[in-house]
N, C-alpha and C positions, 0 to 999 in steps of 0.2 A: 288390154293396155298396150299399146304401141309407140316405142321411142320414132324418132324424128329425125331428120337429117342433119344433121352437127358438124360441118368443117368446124377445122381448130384454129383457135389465135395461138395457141399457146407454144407452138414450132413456131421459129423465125419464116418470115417471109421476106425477098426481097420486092420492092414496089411493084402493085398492081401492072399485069401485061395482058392481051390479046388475049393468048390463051388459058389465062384464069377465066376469065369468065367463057371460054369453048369448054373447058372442063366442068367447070357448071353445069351446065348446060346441059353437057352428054354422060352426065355423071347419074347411072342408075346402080353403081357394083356399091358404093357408100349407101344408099337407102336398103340394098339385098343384107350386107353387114347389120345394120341399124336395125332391122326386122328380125333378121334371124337369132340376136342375142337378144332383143326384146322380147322376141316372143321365148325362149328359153329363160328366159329369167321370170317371165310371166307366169310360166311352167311352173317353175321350182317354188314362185309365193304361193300359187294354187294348190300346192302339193304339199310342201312344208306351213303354209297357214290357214288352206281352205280360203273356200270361192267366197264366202263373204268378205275376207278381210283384201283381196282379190278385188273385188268390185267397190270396196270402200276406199281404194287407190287411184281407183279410175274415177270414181264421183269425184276428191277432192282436186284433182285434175284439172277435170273440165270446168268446175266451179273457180278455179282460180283463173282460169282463162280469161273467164268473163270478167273478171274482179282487174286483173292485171290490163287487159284491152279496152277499156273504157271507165275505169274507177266505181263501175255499178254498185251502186248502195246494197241493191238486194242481194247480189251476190256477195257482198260482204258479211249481208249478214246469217244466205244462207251458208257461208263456210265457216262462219262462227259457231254457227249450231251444229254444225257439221264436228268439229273439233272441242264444242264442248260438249257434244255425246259421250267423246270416245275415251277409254279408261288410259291410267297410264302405261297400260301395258302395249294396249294395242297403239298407241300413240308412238310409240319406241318401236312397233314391228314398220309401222306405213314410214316415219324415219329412213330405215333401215331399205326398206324399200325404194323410195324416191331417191336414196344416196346411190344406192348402186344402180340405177337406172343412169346416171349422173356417169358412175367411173365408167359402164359399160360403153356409154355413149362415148366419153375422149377415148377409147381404144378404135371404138370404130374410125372414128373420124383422125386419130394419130395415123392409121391404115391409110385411111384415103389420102394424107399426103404423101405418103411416100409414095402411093400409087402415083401420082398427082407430080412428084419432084419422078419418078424414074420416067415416066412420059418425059415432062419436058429435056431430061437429060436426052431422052432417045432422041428426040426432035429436032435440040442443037446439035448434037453428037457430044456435049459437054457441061460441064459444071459452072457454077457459080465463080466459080476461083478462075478455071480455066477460058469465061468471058473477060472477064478482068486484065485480064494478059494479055489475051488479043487487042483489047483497049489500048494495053500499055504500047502493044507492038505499032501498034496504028497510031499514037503517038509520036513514034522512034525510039519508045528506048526500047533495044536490045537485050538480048539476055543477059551477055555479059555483065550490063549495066544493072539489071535485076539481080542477076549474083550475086553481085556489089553489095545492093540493097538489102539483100538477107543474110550478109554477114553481119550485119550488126542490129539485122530486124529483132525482135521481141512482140511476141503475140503469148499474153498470159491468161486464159479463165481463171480466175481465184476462187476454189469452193468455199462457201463458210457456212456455217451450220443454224443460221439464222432461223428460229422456229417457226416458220411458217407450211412446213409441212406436215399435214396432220396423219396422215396415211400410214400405218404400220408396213414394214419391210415384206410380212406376211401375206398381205392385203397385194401389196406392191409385185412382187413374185407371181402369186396368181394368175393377175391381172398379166405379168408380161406373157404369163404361158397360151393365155386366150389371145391375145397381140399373134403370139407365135402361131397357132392355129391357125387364125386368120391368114396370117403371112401365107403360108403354107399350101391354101385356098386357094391362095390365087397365084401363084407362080404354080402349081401342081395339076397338072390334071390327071383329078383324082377319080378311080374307077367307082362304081359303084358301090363296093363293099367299104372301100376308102374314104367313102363319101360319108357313108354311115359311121364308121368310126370314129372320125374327127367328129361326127355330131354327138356321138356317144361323150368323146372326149371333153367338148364344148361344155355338155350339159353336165360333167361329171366336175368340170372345172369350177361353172358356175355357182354349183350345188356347196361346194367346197368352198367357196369365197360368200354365202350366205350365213354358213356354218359357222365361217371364221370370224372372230372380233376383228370392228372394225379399229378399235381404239386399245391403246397400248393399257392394260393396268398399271404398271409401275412408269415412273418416273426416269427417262434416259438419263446413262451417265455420260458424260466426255467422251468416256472412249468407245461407248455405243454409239456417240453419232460418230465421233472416226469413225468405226465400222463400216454404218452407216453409207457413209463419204466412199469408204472403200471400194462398194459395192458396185460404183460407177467406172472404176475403172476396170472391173472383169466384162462387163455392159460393153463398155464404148472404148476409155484412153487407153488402154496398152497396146490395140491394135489401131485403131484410129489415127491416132496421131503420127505414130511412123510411117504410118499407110500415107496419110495424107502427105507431108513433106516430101515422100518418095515419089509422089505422084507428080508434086511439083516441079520434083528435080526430072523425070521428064518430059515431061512440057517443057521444059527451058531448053531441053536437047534437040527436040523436032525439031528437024529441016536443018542443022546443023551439026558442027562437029560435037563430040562429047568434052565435059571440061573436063582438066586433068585434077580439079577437086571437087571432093564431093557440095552438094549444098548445105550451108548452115541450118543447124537443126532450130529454127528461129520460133518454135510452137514447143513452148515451157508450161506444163501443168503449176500452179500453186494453190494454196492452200493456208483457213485460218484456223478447219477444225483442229484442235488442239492447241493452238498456241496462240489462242483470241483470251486475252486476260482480262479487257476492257468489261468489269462491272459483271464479269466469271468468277466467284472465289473458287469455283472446283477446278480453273486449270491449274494446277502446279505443275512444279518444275518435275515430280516424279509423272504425270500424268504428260506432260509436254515429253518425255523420255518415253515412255509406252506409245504415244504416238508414231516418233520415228522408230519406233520398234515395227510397230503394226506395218506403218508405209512402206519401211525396208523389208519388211518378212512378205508384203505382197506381190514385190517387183523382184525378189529373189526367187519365189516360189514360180512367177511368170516364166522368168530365166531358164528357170529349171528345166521347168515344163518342155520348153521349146528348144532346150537343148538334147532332152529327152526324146524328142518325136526327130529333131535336126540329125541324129547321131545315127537313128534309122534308116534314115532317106537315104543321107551319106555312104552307102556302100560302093562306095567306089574302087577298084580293087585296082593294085600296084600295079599289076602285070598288064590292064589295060587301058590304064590311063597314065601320062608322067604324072608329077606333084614336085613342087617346089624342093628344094633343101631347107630351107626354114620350116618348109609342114612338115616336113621328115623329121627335122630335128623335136616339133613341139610334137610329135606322137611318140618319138622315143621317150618322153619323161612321163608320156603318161602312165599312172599305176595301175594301168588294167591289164591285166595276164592272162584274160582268154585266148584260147587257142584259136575259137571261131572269126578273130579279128586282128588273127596276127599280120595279116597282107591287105589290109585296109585302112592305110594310115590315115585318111578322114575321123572315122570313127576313132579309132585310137586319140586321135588329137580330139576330140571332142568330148571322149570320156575323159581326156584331163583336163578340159577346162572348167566341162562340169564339177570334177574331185575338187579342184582349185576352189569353186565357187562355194562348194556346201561350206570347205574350211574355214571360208570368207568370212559365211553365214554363222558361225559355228564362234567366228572370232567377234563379230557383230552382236554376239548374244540373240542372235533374230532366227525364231522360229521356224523349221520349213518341216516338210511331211517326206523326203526325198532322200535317202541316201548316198552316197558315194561309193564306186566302185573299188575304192585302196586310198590311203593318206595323200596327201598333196598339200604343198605349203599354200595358205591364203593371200590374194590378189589384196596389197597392200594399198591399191586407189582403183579407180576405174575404169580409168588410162591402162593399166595391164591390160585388163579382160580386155578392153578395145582390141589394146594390141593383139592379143592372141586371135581374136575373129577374123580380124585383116589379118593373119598369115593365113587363114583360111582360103578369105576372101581373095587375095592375089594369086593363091596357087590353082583356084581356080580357073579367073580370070587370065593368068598367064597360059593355061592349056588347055584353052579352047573349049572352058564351059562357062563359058558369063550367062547362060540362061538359069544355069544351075545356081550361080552365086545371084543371080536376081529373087532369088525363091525366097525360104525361111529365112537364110541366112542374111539376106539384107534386109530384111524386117528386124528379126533379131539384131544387128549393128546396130540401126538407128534407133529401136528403142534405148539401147544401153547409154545413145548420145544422148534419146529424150530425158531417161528416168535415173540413169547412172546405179546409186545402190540405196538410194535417198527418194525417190519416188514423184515425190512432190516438193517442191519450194515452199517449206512452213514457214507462214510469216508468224511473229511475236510481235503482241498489241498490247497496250496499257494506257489507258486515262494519263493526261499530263498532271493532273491532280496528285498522281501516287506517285510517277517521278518526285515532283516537286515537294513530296514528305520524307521522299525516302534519302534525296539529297538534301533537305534539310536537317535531316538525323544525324548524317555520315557526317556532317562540315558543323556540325553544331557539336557534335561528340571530339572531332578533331582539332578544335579551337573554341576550350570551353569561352563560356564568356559572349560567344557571337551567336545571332540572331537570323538565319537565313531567311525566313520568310519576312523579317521586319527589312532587307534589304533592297529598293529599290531596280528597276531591271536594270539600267546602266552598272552598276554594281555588283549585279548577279553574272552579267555576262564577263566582267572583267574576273572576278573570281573563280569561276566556271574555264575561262580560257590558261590563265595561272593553273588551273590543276587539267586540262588536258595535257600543258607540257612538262607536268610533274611527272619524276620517277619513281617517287614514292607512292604507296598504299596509302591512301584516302582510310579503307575499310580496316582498321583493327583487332586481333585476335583478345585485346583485351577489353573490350566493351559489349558486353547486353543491349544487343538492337533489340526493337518490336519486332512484332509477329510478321507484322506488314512487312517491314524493311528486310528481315532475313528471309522472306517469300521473295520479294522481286530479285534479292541480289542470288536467290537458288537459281532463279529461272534464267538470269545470264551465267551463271558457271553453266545452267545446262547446255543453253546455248552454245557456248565454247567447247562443253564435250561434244557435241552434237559435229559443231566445226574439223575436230580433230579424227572423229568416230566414222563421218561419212562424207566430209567433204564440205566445203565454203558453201556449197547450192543448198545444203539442207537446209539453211536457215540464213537466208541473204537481206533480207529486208528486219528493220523491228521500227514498226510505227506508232506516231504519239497521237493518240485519240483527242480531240479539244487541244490540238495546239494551237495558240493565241499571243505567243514570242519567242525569241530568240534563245530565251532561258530554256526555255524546253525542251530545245533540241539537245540544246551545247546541255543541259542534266543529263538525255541517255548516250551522249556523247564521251562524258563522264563516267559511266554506269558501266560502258562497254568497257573504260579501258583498267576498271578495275577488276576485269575478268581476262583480260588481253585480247579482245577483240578491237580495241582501239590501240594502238601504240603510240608513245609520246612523240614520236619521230613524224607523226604523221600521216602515217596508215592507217587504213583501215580495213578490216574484214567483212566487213556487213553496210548497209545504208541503212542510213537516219531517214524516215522520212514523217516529215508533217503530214497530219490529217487533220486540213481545215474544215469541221462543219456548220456550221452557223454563220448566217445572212453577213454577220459582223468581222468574223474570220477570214470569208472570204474576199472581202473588202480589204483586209488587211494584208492578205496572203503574198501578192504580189513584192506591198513594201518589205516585208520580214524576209522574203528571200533575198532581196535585194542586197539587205543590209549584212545576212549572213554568207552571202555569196564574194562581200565586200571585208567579210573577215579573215586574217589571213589562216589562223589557226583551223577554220572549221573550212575554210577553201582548200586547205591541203588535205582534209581528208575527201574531199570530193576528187579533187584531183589523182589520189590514190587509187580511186574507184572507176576511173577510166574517165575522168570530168562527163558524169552521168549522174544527173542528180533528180531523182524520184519525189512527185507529191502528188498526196492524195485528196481528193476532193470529195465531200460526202454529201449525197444526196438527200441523205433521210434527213436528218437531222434538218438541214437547212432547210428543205420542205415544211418539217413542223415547226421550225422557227419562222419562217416567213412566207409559206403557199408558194404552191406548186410554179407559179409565173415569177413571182420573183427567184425562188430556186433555180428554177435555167435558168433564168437572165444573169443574176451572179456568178453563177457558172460559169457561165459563157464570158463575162466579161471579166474573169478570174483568168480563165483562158487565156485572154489576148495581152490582158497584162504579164503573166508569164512571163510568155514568149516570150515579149518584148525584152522582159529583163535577161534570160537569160541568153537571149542571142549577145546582148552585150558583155555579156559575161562570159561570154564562148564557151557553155555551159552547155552539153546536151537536156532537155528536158522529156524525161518520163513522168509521165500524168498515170495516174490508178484510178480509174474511176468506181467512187464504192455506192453503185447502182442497184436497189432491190428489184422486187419480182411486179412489183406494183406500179404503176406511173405514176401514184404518191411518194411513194420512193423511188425515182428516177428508171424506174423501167420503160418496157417499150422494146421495138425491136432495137436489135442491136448495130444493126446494118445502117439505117438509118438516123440512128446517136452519133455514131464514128463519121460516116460522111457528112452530116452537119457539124462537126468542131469548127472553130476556128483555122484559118491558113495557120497552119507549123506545130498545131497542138497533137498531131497525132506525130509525124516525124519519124514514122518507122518501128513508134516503140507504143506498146498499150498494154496495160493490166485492166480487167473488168473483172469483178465482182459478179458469182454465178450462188444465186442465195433462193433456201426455202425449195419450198414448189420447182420453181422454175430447174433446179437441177434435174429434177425427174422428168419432167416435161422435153427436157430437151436432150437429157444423155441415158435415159435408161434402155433405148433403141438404138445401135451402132449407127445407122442407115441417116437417121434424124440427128444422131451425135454427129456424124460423120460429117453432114449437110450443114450445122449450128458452126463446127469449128470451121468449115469453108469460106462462111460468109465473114466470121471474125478476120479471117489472115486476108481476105479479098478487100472486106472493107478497109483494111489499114494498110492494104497494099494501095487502093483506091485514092483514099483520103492523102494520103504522103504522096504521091509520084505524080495523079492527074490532078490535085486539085490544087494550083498556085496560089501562094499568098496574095497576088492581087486580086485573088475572088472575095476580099473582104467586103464585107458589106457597107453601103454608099452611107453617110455621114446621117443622112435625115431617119434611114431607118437606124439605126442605134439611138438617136437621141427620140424618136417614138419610143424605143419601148423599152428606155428610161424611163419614161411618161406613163407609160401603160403598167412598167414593174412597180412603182412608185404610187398608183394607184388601187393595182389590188394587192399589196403588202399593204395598206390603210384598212383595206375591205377585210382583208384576211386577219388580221391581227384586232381590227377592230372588234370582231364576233370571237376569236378567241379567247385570246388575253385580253381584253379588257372589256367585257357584255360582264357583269354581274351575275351570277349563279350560271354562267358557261358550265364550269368545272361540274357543279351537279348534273347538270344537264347531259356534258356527255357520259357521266357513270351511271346513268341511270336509264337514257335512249339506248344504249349499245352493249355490247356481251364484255367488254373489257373486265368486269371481274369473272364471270367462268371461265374468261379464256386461260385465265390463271390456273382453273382446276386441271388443263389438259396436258398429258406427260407427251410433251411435243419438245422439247429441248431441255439443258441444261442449266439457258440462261433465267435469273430473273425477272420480269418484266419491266421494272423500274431499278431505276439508278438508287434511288432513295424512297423510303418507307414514307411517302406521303401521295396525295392523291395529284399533285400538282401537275398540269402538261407539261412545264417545263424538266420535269422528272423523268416523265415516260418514255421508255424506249419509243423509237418512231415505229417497230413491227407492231407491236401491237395495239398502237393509234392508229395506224393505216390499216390494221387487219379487224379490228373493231369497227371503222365506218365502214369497209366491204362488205363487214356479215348485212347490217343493218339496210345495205344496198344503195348508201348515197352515196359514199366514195369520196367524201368532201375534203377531202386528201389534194385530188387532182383534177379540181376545177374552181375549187370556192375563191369570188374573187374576180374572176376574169370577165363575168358578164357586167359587171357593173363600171369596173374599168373601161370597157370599151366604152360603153354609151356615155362615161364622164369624158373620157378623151374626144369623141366626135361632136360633143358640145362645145368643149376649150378649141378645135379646129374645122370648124363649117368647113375651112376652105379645100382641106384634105378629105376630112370626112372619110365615108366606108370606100369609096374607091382607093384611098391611099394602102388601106390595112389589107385590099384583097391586091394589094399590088405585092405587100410583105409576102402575102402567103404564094404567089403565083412564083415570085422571085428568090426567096431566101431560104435556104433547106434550113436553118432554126427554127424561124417562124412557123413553117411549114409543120417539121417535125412537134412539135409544140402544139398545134392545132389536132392535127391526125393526133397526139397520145390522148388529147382529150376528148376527143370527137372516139377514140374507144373506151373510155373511161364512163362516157355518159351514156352510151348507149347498154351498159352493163347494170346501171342505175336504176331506180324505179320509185319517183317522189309517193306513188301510191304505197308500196310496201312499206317504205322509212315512215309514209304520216304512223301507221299500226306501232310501231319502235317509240315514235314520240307520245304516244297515249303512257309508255309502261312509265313517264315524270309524272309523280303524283301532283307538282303546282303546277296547275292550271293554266294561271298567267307567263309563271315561263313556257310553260309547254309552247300557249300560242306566240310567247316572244319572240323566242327562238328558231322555233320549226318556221314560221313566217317568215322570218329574215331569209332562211336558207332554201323553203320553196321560192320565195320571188328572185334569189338569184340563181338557184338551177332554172328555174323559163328563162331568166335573161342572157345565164352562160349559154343555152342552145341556140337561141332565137339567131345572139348575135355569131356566135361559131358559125352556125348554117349559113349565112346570110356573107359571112369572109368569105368561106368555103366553096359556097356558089351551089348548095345542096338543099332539097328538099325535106332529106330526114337522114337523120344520124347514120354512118356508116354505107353514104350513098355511093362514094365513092369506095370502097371495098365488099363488093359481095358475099364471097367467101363469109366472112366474120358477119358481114350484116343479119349472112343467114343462119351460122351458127350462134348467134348471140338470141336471137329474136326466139328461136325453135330451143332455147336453153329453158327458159322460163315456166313452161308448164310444168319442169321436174323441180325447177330451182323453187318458183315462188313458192310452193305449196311447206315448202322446209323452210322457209322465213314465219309462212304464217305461222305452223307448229312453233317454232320459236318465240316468238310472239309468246303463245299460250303456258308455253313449258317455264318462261321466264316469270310470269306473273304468277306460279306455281310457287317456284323456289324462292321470289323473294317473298312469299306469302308465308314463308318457313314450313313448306309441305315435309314431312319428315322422310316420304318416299324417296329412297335412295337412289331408282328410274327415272326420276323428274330430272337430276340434275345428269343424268348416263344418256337422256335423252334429248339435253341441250349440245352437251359435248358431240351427239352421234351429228344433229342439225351443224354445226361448226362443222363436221367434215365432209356432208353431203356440200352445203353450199360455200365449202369453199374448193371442190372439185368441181364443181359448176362456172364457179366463175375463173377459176384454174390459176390467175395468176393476182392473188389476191394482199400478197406481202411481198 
């Protein structure tokens, strides 16, 4: 059995060039990779299971080939017999099998892009980031002017722990160590003996990840996935990210004078693991505290580290080099009394800034494994430790070693600017639901007699404004709240410790999930300032920000800020906040409310109304965009999202949401981490500086695809919410109740204990139609809209719509998500999904609807597109998607079988170990599947 050549979607790309397809082309080291871990893994089934179960992996193979390649009856049903030969034991070994043929493959092929990105870097002589600049310079703007621009830039990835990653940490390790091998392969040339060893190691590697479960037995808690989370920034963010802004600050320098300040550190990590409440009861406010425990004990422990190795380097010795009087003066206090370092005031000043730091740490209650050389009082904000580097840093600089102070030490600075003592920007999330209970209590408690929820919103907001500029305690020491309400008001005192403990960045944002008015805001507005994060006078500590998600919200979004930007009370806390005012927009959610076309479209014209308002309001506007891993949930590359916004919607400032899968995929490799965060600060450098507000789009295409969103929102909702036995339909076609059985996150999967769609989280709607293989998430809808619109206009017809796509990076972008969406699809495998409805007549109802509009959504996408077959224009992916399939389908079919097991109430405890194992083979197949 022999794996197949796999490039990846699942690393960013920036648009198809010249030499992706010469790399193609000349690409033999990605099949030598592919062969050589195939055939070692072939090895190890042969060895660990014997050659029959060996040659029973390669029948079901080639038989799904044929099944998948032209819908063959007979090969359907000799794989049928094929799978209902086999026990459930061996059923769970060929599993296990075709999964890791699966992860071996995205290693190979993660390999071949970096191969793939370091060529083209050799080529240009440059980077993604570092094309962009040229761009700008060929523009005219200068650096200076760029300066400018990232003094107040903001480029945010937000981790969040969304469970779509099914891969144990364990699993995940292995695999990077075989990555590393690889790596090693091919930059090394390796002797003979050395050749053998890495295969030794290869094989000792693989043997050991066969060995290993692939699936977690217990249940994650919160702070396992922080953990989790954490694991990315030993990976990629601690060095990355300083690496990267450093890089940029010289590129600004070339060919010109050096500036006399440094560049803005404009590349901020955030983060929700831990203080994502939204429909979590395990985060608390003690559990949101062990988080900023963990973050700070990781980025002290970095600290450390590197002040450890820095203090080495540093031998710089008195007598042969000057040093400043300020560095003299910070090595006199240091408390290290070796004699071996009495004439190297480097060292010396560095062992106390270390001493200083553990006390920090020490005073922080946060964890490290490091001790200190002698007592030292702790660094009472950040701002010290700074200061203390830069006396480093200048006494260098002033005596004639700026090569020296370009080394550790200015890595070390600018992380301290990235991560401070806080690590990551935790945001805090809650339902506007629980606000609006929890200030019903407090105001209902504080004036018996009154009715908060029986109040109208004109009413709420006026009451709500009267107690922002109150000086009194709303909260009382003598009243018995609920469970609920003394939860949320724990989780902003912790906040305010959190504030006090490590600084305003630990916790700058707290967003309203489902907010739908003005009450909602002006409630955690409220909320804050009973904890002193809001003060009556006007300030404020933190941002409020709305998260609109539903088709309804975002329609309304625009007017609510309008109205609250027009309030004078809740405009001076904006104004406090540097007139910077943050909202978030949700992807998922408004996809499952209204299909994937109308979802960007709302979006998008969510967007422009913004703007609009808050230009008038001389309002800066930060957009969050809360994007999953799926292009049911608003994924896709990212490069390509940012350069389609709207003119003014990106503005310098962007948050994106980095969820599920896709964090692995893109930061568990520094190289590809390093590459992912390039094209984010490129793209928003892009989007803001060369693309003018007059590149709005011309009046005819928006009120198109008005027309076009307005028809498959009918399509899309019509087969959802309102087809009669829909709802059994999809709980009975798709895995969404096992996926419940897998210890893949904390959250769980519904809002509310009933089976209803409008319940279910959007990950595991979206992640249910990917196992299944139709993906009806992000497509359903669009085929039908089109040929209704080309009816209502003869006179436009298709030439108008291939005119959208030729012209408008929306449109465009919108086509390309789906045009990968569908070619990852397979109406053949979903028909097998639709047999497991025991009625009949829905079955055909159903499934009928949704096969004639998957032919109609391609037919007519090819046909805009100006393509013959899905993914014609991107090779790469055509051919990694296409070459997926022989590992992928055969773990649908299984699925199929194991599922008609366990609703059969098989009591075998395998049957259901063996649906969970098919969930994580195929959804490493299809890689970005939530």
């Amino acid at each position: 059995m022999s794996l197949q050549t796999l490039p990846s979607d699942a690393t960013e790309h920036r648009p198809n060039r010249p030499e992706d397809v010469q790399a193609l082309e000349a690409d033999v080291r990605l099949r030598d990779d592919i062969r050589l871990l195939g055939r070692i893994l072939g090895d190890t089934v042969r060895d660990q299971e014997g050659a029959e179960l060996f040659d029973l992996v390669e029948r079901i193979r080639q038989t799904s080939i044929r099944f998948h390649r032209d819908e063959d009856r007979l090969a359907r049903r000799e794989l049928e017999q094929i799978l209902d030969s086999m026990s459930t034991s061996e059923t769970v070994r060929i599993v296990r099998a075709f999964s890791y043929f699966s992860h071996l493959a995205n290693i190979a092929e993660d390999q071949n892009n970096i191969r793939q990105m370091r060529a083209r870097g050799a080529a240009s002589g440059s980077g993604v980031l570092a094309e962009t600049l040229a761009h700008a310079k060929a523009a005219g703007i200068g650096a200076d002017a760029l300066r400018n621009f990232f003094k107040t830039a903001l480029v945010s990835p937000v981790l969040t722990a969304h469970p779509t990653e099914v891969r144990r940490k364990s699993t995940m390790d292995r695999e990077m160590e075989v990555a590393s091998l690889l790596d090693r392969r091919e930059r090394v040339e390796l002797t003979a003996d050395e050749a053998a060893a890495s295969d030794e190691q290869l094989r000792r590697e693989v043997l050991t990840l066969w060995q290993t479960n692939l699936l977690r037995r217990t249940k994650l808690t919160v702070l396992d996935e922080v953990a989790n989370g954490l694991s990315f920034y030993d990976y990629t963010f601690l060095r990355e990210v300083p690496r990267l802004v450093n890089t940029l600050e010289d590129r600004l320098e070339e060919g010109g004078e050096q500036s006399a300040s440094e560049l803005a550190s404009f590349l901020r990590m955030g983060s929700w693991i831990g203080g994502d409440r939204d429909g979590n009861p395990f985060v608390t406010a003690d559990v949101m505290r062990g988080t900023l425990r963990l973050q700070s004990s990781r980025v002290m422990q970095f600290y450390l580290n590197e002040l450890h190795v820095l203090g080495a380097e540093l031998s710089i010795a008195a007598h042969l080099a000057d040093v400043s009087e300020e560095l003299r003066t910070l090595a006199e206090r240091s408390p290290d009394t070796s004699p071996h370092r009495s004439g190297e005031p480097y060292r010396l000043a560095v062992s106390g800034i270390y001493a200083r730091l553990t006390a920090t740490a020490e005073m922080l209650q946060v964890e490290i494994t490091r001790r200190p050389v002698g007592k030292a009082a702790p660094y009472e904000s950040v701002r010290e430790l700074q200061a203390d580097l830069d006396v480093l840093h200048r006494s260098l600089i002033s005596n004639n070693a700026r090569v020296i102070a370009r080394g550790r030490l200015r890595l070390l600075r600018r992380a301290v600017d990235c991560f401070g003592f806080h690590l990551a920007r935790l945001d805090i999330r809650q339902n506007s639901a629980v606000h609006e209970r929890t200030i019903a209590e407090l105001i209902d408690a504080a004036n018996p007699g009154m009715s908060y929820l029986a109040l109208g919103e004109d009413a709420r907001i006026s009451l709500l404004t009267n107690e922002l500029r109150s000086t009194r305690a709303l909260v009382s020491p003598f009243v018995k709240y609920s469970d609920e309400t003394m939860g949320e008001l724990n989780v902003f005192h912790a906040a305010a410790e959190a504030h006090a403990k490590f600084g305003s960045d630990a916790i700058p944002q707290c967003i309203i999930s489902m907010c739908k008015g003005m009450s909602d805001m002006l409630e955690v507005a409220v909320l804050l300032k009973e904890v002193g994060l809001v003060h009556p006078s006007g300030r404020s500590a933190i941002n409020v920000v709305p998260l609109f998600e539903t088709i309804e919200d975002l329609q309304a979004s625009s007017g609510i800020m309008d109205r609250m930007l027009s309030l004078h009370d809740y405009r001076r806390l904006v104004d406090s906040r540097g007139s910077v005012q943050e909202v978030m927009l949700g992807y998922s959610d408004s996809n499952k409310d209204g299909g994937f076309v109308t979802s960007g479209w709302e979006l998008y014209k969510a967007e422009i109304n913004l703007v609009d308002v808050f230009e008038r309001h001389g309002v800066r506007l930060r957009l969050f965009h809360g994007r999953g891993g799926s292009v049911g949930r608003g994924g896709g590359p990212s490069y390509d999202a940012i350069i389609a916004q709207p003119g003014g919607a990106v503005n310098g400032q962007i948050r994106i949401t980095e969820q599920g899968e896709i964090i692995s995929s893109k930061y568990s490799n520094a190289e590809v981490g390093r590459n992912n965060l390039e094209i984010l600060a490129a793209a928003t450098l892009e989007a803001s500086l060369l693309h003018p507000r007059q590149s709005a789009p011309r009046r005819e295409y928006l009120t198109a695809m008005d027309e076009l969103s307005n028809l498959a929102f009918k399509a899309y909702r019509g087969l959802v919410y309102e087809t009669d036995g829909f709802v059994d339909y999809f709980w009975e076609s798709t895995v969404i109740n096992e996926i419940a059985t897998l210890n893949i996150g904390s959250r769980p999967a519904s809002r509310k204990k009933t089976r209803a769609i409008e319940d279910l989280r959007a990950i595991p709607w979206v992640f249910s139609w990917a196992q299944c293989r139709l993906m009806l998430p992000g497509w359903y809808g669009f085929g039908s809209a089109v040929e209704q619109w080309i009816t209502e206009h003869p006179d436009q017809g298709m030439p108008f719509l291939k005119e959208l796509y030729r012209e408008w990076p929306f449109f465009r972008m919108l086509l390309s998500n789906m045009d990968m969406v569908l070619a990852k699809s397979s109406i053949a495998i979903a028909s097998r999904y639709a047999e497991l409805v025991p009625d009949e007549a829905l079955r055909e109802k159903i499934f009928g609807r949704i096969r004639r509009e998957w032919h109609s959504c391609i037919e007519t996408l090819l046909d805009i597109m100006g393509q013959d077959r899905l993914l014609q224009g991107n090779p790469l992916l055509e051919r990694s998607v296409r070459h997926r399939f022989p590992y992928l389908d055969p773990l649908n079919h299984v699925q199929v079988e194991l599922l008609k097991e366990h609703r059969a109430q098989n009591p075998d405890e395998q049957v259901l170990r063996g649906i969970q194992l098919t969930i994580n083979g195929i959804s490493a197949g299809l890689r970005n599947t939530g």
